[in-house]
C-alpha positions in Angstrom: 208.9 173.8 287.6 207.3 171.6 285.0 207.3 167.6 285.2 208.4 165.0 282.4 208.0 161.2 281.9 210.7 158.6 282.9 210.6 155.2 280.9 212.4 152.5 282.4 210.7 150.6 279.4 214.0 150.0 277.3 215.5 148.0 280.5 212.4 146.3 281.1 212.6 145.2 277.5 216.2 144.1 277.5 215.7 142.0 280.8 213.1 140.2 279.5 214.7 139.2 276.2 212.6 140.9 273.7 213.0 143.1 270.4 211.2 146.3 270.3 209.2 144.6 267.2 208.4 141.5 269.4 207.4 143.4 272.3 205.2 146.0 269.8 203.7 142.9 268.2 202.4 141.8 272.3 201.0 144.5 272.8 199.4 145.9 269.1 201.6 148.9 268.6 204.4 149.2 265.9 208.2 148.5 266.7 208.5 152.7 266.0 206.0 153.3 269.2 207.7 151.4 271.2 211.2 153.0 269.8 209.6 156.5 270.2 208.2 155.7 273.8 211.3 154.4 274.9 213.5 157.7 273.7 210.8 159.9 275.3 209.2 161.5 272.7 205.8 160.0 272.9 204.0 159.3 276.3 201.5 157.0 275.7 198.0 156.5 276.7 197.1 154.8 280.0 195.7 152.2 277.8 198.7 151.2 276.1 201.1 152.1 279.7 199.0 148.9 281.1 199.6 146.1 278.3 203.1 147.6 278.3 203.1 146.5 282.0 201.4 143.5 281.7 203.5 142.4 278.7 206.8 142.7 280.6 205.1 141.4 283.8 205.7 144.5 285.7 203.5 147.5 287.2 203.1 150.9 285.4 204.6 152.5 288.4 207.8 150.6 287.5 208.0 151.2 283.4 206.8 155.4 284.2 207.8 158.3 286.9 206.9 161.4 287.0 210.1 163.5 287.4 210.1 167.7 288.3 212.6 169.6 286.3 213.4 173.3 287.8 
């Protein structure tokens, strides 16, 4: 089995109003991180997970899960 990241960060986003620019400027990431983190291709740093969280007011635990794929 291996195991793959689940971002719930594009609905986060959406509910709380914000562009993937404005939300990249919150946090000091580009708009293309935050693109490429919400589509899955890039899982990023526990650093970067938490001011994700903080900037949408939310846990880590609700933005990521860790999902087993047969």
């Amino acid at each position: 089995m291996s195991e793959h990241l689940v971002s719930a960060l594009k609905p986060a986003r959406e509910a709380a109003g914000l562009t993937q620019a404005a939300l990249a400027e919150r946090v000091g990431v580009s708009r293309k991180t935050i693109n490429t983190v919400e589509n899955g291709v890039y899982i990023p740093s526990t650093l970067l997970a938490l001011k994700l969280a903080a900037a949408l007011d939310t846990t880590v635990e609700t933005l990521f899960q860790v999902q087993e794929q047969p």
